[in-house]
N, C-alpha and C positions, 0 to 999 in steps of 0.2 A: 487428594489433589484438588480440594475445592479452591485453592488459591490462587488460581488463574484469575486473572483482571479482564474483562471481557470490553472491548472496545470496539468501535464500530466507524465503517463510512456512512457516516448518517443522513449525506445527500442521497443515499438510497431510499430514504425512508417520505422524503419530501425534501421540497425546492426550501420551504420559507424555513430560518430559523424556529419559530414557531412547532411546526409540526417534526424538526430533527428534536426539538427537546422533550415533546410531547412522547416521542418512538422510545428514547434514552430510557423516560422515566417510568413508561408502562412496560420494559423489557428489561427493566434494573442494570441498565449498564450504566455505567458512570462516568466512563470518558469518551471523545471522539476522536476518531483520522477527520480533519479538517478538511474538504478536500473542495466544496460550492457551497455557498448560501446565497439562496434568491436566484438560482440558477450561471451565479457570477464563482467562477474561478479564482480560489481563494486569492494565490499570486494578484490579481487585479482589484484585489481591496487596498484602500486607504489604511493610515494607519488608525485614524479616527474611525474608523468599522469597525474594525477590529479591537479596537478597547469595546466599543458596544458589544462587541459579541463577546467578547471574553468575561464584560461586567452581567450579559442576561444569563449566561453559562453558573456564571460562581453563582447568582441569586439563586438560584437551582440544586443548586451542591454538586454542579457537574463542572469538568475540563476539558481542556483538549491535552491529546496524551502526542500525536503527532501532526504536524502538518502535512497530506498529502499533496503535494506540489508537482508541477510539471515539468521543475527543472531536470535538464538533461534528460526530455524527452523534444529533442528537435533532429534535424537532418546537420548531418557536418560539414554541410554547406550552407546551413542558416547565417544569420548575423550574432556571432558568439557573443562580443562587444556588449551587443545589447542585450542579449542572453542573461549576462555577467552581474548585469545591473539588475535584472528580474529577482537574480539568486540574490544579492544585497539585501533589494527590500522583501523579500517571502521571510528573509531570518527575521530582518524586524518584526515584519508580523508575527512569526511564532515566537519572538521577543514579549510579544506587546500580548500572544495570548497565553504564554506560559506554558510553551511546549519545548519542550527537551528534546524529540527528536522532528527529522524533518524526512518524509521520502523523496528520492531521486531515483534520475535514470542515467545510463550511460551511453545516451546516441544510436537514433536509430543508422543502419547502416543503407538503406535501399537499394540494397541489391547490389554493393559492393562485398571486396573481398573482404572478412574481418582483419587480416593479415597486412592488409591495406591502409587499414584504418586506426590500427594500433597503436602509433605515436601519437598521432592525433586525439583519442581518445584519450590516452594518457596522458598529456599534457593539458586537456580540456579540465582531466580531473584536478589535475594539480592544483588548477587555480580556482575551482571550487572548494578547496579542502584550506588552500591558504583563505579565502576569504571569509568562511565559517570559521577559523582556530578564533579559539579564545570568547566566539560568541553565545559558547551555553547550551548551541545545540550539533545536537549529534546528526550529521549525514547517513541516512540509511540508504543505499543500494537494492533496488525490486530488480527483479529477473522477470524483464517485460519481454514477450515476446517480440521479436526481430533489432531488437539492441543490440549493442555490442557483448555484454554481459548475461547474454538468454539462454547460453547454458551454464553447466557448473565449471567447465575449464576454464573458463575467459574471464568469468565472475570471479573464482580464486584467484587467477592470478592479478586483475583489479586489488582483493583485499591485500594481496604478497606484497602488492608495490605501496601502496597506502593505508596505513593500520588503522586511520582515522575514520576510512569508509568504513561501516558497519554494514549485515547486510536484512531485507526485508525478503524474508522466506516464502513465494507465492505457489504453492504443491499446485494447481491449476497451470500455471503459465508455466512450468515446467511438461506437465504432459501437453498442450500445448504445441510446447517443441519438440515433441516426440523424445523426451528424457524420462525417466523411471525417479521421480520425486526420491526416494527412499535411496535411491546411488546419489544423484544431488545431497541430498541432507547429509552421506556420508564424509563428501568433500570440504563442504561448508559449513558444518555443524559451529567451529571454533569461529565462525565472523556470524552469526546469525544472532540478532538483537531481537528481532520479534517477528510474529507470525504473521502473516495475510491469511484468511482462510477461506478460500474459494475452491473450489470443486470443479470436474469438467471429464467429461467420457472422453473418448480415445478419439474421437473425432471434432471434438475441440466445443463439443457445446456444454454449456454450464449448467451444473445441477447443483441440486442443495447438498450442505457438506455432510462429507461420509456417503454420499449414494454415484461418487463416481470410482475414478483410478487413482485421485492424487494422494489414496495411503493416508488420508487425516488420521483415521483413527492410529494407524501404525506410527506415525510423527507427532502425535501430541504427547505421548511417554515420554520420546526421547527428547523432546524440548522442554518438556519439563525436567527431566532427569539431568539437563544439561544447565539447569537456571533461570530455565524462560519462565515469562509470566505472563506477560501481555498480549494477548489476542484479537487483532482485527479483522472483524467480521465486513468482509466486500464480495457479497450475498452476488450482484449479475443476473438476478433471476428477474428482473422488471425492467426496462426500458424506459431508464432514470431520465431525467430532463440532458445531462452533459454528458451523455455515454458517447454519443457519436463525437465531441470534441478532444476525447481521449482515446480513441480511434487511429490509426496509421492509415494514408495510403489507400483507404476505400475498406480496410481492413475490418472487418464487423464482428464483434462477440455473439456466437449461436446461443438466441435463450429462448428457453421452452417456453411453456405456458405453465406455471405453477401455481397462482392465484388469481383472484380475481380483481385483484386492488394491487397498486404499488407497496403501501402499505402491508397490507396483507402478506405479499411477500417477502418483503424484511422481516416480519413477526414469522415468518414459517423459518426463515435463515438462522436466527437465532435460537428458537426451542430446537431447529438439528445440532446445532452446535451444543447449545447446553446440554442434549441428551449424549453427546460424545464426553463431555467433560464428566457427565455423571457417571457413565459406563467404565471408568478407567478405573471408579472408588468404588465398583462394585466386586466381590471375590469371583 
């Protein structure tokens, strides 16, 4: 099962382009989730950045495999309108840097009812889905905590209504939400396009994968056994430059102390990982 394609958020690893290609190249992963460079949120680059960055990537022999983007992480009482236009230009960008898929999210709810919010939601998706057809890239769905989609009932029924949403499998942000990852995977096994792999004890702090509850090593069989291939690694374990900007509501990710460098701790996120992918091909 060595054919997992191992991908990474690479803003973990450092703010500059620079040092995310530097982490790629001494950890042999070959593509990235998009997600900051230079501490700027991908959605707010130019498109002329973005050929830059897509042109110092190939010089390298590396890609980007998805955009992680922020759409449809807002309140549904934001300004959608302009929302609408963000999600326009982010496809460009993953247009301009050769990414096929893109993650999203499906509205935070704040404290309303989700039963509340259901038309709305669905309708918001709608016309996300109309404005990606035809543009090359695929909509992935994360199961972020306090979405509308944060557990596996509301998230299925998301993929029921829209075949076009794919979904982005996070075993962390399912325990989380106090959900059993491994009943999750059971519901949404048939929409899950690719992995997240992040880790997290019962009480919602992040560890390195395979040393919490979120079942990696029990879910990485069955996602490969199912077709997967692609794995991205969003390690949580250093207190990146935009982690508080992908934050809800004062809402904080608990991380230990695992290294002693940023750095350092992406290099420990990855050999966990690799040593799961290695353990599956052992008898």
């Amino acid at each position: 099962m060595n054919d997992f394609r191992l991908c990474a958020f690479t803003d973990e690893a450092g703010d500059a382009l620079s040092q995310q290609i530097l982490a790629m190249k001494d950890n042999a992963i070959s593509c990235m989730e998009i997600r900051s460079v230079d501490g700027r949120n991908i959605s707010d680059l130019s498109i002329d950045e973005a050929k830059r960055i897509h042109d110092e990537l190939s010089a390298e022999g590396l890609s980007v495999w998805s955009v992680g983007s922020p759409i449809g992480k807002i309140s549904l009482q934001d300004d959608f309108a302009q929302h609408l236009d963000k999600l326009k230009h982010t496809i460009e960008l993953a247009q301009t840097l050769e990414a096929s898929r893109m993650r999203i999210f499906s509205f935070y709810l704040n404290g309303a009812k989700p039963e509340d919010c259901r038309t709305q939601v669905l309708d918001n998706l709608a016309q996300f889905v109309q404005v990606a057809e035809g543009s090359g890239v695929t909509l992935c769905l994360e199961n972020e905590k306090g979405i509308y989609g944060d557990i596996p009932e509301r998230a299925l029924e998301l993929h029921h209504t829209y075949a076009a949403l794919k979904a982005v499998f996070d075993p962390a942000n399912f325990v989380q939400c106090g959900v059993d990852p491994y009943q999750a995977w059971q519901l949404l096994a048939p929409y899950v396009d690719y992995m997240h792999i992040k880790d997290s004890l019962e009480d919602g702090s992040i560890v390195p994968p395979g040393e919490g509850i979120g079942k990696i090593p029990e879910l990485l069989p069955l996602y490969h056994a199912a077709g997967g291939r692609v794995l991205t690694l969003e390690p949580h374990l250093w207190e990146f430059t935009s982690l508080q900007s992908l934050e809800n509501g004062g809402e904080t990710s608990k991380i230990g102390n695992f290294a002693r460098t940023q750095r350092e701790a992406f290099d420990l996120a990855v050999n966990k990982l690799k040593e799961l992918v290695a353990s599956m091909e052992r008898p």
